[in-house]
C-alpha positions as CSV (number, residue, x, y, z in Angstrom):
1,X,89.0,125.0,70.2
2,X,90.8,126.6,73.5
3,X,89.7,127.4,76.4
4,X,90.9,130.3,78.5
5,X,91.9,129.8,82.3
6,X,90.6,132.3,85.2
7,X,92.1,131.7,88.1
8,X,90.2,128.2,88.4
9,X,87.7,128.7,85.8
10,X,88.0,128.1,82.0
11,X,85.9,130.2,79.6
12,X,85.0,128.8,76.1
13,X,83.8,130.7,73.5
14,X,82.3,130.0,70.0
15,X,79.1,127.6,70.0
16,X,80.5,125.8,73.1
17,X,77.1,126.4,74.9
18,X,75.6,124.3,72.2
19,X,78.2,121.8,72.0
20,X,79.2,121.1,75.6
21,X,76.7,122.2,77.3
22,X,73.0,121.8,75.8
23,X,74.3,118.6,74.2
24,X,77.0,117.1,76.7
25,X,76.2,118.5,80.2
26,X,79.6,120.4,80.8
27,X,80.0,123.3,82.5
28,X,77.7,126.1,82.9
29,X,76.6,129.0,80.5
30,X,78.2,132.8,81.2
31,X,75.9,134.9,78.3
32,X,75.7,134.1,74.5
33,X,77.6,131.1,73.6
34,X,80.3,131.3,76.0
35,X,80.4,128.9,79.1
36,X,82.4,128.1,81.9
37,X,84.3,125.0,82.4
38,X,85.8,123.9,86.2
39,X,89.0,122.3,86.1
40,X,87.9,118.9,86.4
41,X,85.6,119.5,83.3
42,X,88.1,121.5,81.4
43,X,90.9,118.6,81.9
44,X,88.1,115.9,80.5
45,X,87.7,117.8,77.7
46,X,91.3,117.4,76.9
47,X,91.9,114.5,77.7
48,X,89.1,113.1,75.4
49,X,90.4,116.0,72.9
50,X,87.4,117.6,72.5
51,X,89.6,120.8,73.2
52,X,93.2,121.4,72.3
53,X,94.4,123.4,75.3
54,X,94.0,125.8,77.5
55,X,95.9,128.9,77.2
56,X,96.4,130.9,80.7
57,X,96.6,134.8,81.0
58,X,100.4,134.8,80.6
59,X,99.6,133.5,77.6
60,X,101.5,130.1,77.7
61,X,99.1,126.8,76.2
62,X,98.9,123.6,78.1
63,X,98.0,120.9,76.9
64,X,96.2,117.8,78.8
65,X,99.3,116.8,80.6
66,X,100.6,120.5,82.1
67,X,97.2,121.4,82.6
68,X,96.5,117.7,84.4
69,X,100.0,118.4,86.6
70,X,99.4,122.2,87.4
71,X,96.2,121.3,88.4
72,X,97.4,118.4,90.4
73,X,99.9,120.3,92.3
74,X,97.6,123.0,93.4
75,X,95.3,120.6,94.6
76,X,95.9,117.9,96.3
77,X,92.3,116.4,95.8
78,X,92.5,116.7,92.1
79,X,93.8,114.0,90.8
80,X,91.3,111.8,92.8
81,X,87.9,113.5,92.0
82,X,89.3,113.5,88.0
83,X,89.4,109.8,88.2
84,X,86.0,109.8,89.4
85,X,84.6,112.1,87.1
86,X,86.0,110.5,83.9
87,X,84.8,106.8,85.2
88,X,80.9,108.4,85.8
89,X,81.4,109.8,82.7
90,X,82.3,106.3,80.6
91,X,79.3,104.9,82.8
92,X,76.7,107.3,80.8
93,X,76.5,109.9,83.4
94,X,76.5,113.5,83.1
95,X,77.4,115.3,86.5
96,X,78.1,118.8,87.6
97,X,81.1,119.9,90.1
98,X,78.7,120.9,93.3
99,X,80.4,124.7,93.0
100,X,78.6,127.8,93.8
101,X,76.7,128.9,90.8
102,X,76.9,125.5,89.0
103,X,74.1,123.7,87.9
104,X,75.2,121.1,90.8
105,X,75.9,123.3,93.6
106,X,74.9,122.0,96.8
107,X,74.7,123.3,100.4
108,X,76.7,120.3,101.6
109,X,80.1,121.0,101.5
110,X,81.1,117.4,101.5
111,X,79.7,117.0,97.9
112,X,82.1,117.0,95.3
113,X,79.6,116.3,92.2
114,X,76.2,115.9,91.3
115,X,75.2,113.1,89.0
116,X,72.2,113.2,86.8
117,X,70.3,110.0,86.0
118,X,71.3,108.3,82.7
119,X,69.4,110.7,80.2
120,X,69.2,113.9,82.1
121,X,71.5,116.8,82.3
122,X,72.0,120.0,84.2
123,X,68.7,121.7,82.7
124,X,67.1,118.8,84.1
125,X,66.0,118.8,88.4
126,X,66.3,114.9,88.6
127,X,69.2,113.9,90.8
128,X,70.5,110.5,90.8
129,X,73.6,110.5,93.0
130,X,75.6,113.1,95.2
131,X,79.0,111.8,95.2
132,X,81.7,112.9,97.9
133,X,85.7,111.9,96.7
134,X,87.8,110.6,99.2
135,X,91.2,108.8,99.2
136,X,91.8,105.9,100.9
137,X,93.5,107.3,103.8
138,X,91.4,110.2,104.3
139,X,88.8,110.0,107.4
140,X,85.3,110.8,107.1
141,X,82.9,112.7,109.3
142,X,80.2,110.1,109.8
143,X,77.8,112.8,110.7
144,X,78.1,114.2,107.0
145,X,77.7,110.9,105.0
146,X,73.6,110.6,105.2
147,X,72.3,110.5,101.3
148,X,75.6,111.0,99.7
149,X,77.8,108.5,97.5
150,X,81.4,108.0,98.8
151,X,83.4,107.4,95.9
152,X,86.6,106.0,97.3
153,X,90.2,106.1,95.5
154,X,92.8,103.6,96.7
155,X,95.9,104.0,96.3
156,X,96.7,101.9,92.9
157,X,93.4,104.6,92.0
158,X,90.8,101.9,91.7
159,X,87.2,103.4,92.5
160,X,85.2,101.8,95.4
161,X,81.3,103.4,95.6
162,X,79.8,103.0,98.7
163,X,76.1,104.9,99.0
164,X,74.5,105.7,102.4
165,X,70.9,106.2,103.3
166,X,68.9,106.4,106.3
167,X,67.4,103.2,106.8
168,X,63.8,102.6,108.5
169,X,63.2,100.1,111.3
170,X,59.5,98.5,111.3
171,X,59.4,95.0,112.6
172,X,56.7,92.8,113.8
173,X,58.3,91.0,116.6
174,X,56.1,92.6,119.7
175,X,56.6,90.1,121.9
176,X,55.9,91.0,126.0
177,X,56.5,88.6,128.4
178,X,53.4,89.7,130.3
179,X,54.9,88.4,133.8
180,X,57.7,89.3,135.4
181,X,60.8,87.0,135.6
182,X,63.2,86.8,138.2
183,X,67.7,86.6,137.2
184,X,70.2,86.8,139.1
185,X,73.3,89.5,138.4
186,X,76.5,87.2,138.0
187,X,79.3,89.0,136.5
188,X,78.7,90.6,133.0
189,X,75.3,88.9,132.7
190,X,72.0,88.1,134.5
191,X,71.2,84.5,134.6
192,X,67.1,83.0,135.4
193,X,67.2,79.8,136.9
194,X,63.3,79.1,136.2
195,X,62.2,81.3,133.0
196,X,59.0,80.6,130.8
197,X,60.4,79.0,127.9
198,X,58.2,81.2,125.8
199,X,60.6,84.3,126.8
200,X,63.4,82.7,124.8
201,X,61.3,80.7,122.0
202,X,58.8,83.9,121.3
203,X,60.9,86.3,122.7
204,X,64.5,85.7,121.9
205,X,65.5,87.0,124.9
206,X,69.1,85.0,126.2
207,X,70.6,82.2,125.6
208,X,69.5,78.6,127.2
209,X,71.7,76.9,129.9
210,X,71.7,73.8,128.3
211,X,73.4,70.9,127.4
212,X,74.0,67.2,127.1
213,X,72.3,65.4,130.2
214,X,72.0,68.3,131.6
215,X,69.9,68.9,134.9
216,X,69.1,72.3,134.6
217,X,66.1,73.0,132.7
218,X,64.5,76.8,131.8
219,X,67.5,78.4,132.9
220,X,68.6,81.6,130.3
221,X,71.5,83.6,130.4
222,X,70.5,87.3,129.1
223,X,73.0,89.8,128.5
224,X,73.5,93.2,130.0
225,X,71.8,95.0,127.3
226,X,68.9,92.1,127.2
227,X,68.7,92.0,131.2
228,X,68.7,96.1,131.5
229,X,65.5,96.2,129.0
230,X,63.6,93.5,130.3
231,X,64.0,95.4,133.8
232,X,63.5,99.2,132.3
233,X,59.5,97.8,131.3
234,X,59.5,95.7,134.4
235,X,59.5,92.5,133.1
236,X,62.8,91.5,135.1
237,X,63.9,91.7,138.8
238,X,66.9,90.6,140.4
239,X,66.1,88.2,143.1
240,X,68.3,89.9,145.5
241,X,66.6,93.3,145.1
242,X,62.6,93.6,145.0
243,X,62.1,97.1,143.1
244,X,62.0,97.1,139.3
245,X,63.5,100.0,139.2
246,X,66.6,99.0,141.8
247,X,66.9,96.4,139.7
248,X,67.5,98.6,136.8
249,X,69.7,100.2,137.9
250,X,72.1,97.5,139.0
251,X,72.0,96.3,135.8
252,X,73.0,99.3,134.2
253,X,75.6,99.9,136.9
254,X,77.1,97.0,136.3
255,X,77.1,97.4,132.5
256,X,79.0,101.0,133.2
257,X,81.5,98.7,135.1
258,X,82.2,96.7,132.0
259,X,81.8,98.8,129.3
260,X,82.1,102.8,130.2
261,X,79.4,105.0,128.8
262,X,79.3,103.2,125.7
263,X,76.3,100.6,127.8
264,X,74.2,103.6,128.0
265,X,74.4,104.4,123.8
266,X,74.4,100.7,123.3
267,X,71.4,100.1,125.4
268,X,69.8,103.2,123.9
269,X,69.9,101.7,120.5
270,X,68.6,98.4,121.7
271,X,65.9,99.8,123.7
272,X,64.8,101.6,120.4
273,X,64.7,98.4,118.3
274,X,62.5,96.9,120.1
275,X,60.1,99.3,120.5
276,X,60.2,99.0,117.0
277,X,59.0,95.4,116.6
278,X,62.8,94.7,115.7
279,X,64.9,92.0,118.1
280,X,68.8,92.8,117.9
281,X,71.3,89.8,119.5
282,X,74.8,90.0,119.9
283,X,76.8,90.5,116.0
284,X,80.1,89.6,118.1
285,X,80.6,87.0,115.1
286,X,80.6,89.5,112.8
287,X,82.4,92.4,114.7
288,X,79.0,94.4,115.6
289,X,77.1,95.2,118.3
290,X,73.9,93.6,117.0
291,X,72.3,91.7,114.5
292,X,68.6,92.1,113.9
293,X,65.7,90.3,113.3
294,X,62.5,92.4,112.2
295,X,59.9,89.1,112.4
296,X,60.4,86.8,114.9
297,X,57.6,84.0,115.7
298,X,59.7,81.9,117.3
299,X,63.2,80.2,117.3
300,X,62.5,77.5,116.2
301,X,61.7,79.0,112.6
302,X,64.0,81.8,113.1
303,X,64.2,84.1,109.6
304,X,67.2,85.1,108.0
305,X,68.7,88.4,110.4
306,X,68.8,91.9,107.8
307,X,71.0,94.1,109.6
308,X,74.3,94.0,111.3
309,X,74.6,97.1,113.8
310,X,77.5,99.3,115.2
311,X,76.8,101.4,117.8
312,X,79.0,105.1,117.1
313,X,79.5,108.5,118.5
314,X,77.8,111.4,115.9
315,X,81.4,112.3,116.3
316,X,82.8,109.4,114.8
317,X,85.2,109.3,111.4
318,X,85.1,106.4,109.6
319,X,88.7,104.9,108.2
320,X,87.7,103.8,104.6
321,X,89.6,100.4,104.9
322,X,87.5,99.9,107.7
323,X,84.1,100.9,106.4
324,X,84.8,99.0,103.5
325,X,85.8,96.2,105.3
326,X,82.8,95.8,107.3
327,X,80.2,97.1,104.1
328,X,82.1,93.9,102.3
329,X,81.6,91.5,105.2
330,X,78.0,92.4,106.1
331,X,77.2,92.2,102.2
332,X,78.9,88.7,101.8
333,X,76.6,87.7,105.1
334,X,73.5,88.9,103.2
335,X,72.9,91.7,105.7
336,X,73.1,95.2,105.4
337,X,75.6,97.3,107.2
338,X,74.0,99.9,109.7
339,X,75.7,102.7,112.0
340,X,74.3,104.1,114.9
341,X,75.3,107.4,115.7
342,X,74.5,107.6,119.3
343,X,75.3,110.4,121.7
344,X,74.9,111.2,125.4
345,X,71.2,112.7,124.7
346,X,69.9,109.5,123.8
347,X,69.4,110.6,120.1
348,X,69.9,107.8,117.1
349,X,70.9,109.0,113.4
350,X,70.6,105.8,111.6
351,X,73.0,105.3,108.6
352,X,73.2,102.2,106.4
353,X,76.2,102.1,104.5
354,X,76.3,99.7,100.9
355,X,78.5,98.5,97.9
356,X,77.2,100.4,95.1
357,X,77.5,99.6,91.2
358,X,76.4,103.2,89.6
């Protein structure tokens, strides 16, 4: 059986309706038995040789290989979404192209294809995966990744999923100090001589002055971030200023100083947490902002952290070396990989970002 190319659509007559379509989920029906094929369809089809070639309206027939090139060289993306499709396909899947008028269409124009669950097809409504094809090198808008599939090429064409979702914070760690405390601002952190030990143990606020014969006791060292929201629900003074809200301020000033704007969205996102019950501390060691800590009773039987945090602009593109690179480390921590698209407003667009076996 041929099919007939259309500019970038392939026509196939006979009972291909009932044997690509109804019974194999390719392309899309066009009246009687005749459907539609896109190019990525059409060039599985020949390259499993369920048809022989594809004849064009000057008449001359390609086969899988000059179809494969031509399509190739008119689109540089080709190549990359065919591997992708083929590989779904081996896995059991039946997927759509995400065209206009396909049984995948979607609004997003990100999406390349729309997968099915294992069993479903295009008649059917479930959706198990919307899958966006890049290449290695290509950026990606992390403002458009929320509920899609990245299906990553590299460039020896091995296949990397990564799937996104917008994760939920709801931790129990309320912890309030009840009292104010007192720091002093010393460089890129606020330091209290004579804290409650309670605000570290319960709280996890700071870091303890401490060590070997040491005659300090209660003394913690909290960072900017830590210092500016202990002080923002007046839990935290500077000694040298006797407003709350003075206080604040210097804090933050001083975290401009170091840091730019960025303190603000960074403060932002931890102010948020712990609203939420959820306490973040420093992800330094793992190239974050934060890691997080949804139940904390007390330090002493601290729980395994779930998230590692990066604090982003909504205008942000992601390298996808580098958003592999930190998906792989945060995985091989046991924690899962969350951005934080934060801008000027003070809005947060959470996006969690994880290795995915489809």
């Amino acid at each position: 059986m041929n099919g007939t190319l259309h500019d970038d659509r392939i026509a196939v007559g006979g009972d291909a309706k009932q044997r690509y379509y109804d019974g194999r989920g390719y392309g899309r029906p066009i009246g009687g038995n005749e459907i539609e094929l896109s190019r990525v369809e059409a060039a599985h089809l020949l390259f499993r040789g369920d048809l022989e070639a594809v004849v064009t309206d000057t008449g001359a027939t390609l086969s899988f290989k000059s179809f494969f090139t031509q399509s190739a060289r008119t689109d540089s993306g080709f190549a990359q979404r065919f591997l992708v499709y083929a590989d779904l396909r081996d896995r059991g899947f039946y997927l759509s192209p995400a065209l206009d008028g396909w049984p995948g269409e979607d609004t997003n124009e990100a999406v390349d294809f729309t997968v099915y669950p294992r069993g479903k097809g295009p008649t059917d409504t479930a959706v198990k995966y919307r899958i966006t094809v890049v290449g290695e090198r290509k950026p990606i808008p992390a403002a458009e990744l929320a509920g899609l599939v990245l299906a990553v090429v590299d460039e020896e064409s091995e296949l990397t999923y990564l799937e996104s979702a917008e994760p939920s914070f709801d931790g129990s760690s309320l912890y309030d100090p009840e009292t104010t405390i007192e720091g002093a601002l010393i460089g890129d952190r606020v330091i209290c001589w004579d804290a409650p030990e309670h605000v570290y143990e319960t709280g996890f606020y700071g870091q303890p002055l401490s060590g070997r014969a040491a005659i300090i006791d209660g003394a913690i060292q909290l960072s900017l971030v830590e210092a500016a929201g202990l002080a923002s629900i007046d839990r935290l003074t500077l000694t040298d200023i006797t407003d709350s809200d003075d206080s604040y301020d210097a804090i933050v000033a001083r975290g401009r100083e170091v840091e730019g704007d960025r303190f603000d969205r960074r403060l932002t996102v931890y102010q948020t947490l712990r609203s939420n019950g959820v306490v973040p501390k420093t992800g330094f060691k793992f190239g974050a902002d934060f890691r997080t800590y949804n139940n904390v009773e007390s330090v002493s039987n601290l729980p395994h952290s779930e998230h590692l945090i990066r604090v982003v602009s909504p205008e942000h593109a992601f390298d996808p070396k580098e958003l592999s690179l930190d998906v792989r480390l945060a995985g091989g921590v046991r924690k899962r990989m969350v951005f934080a698209l934060t801008g000027a407003n003070e809005t947060i667009t959470w996006l969690s970002v994880s290795r995915l076996t489809p």
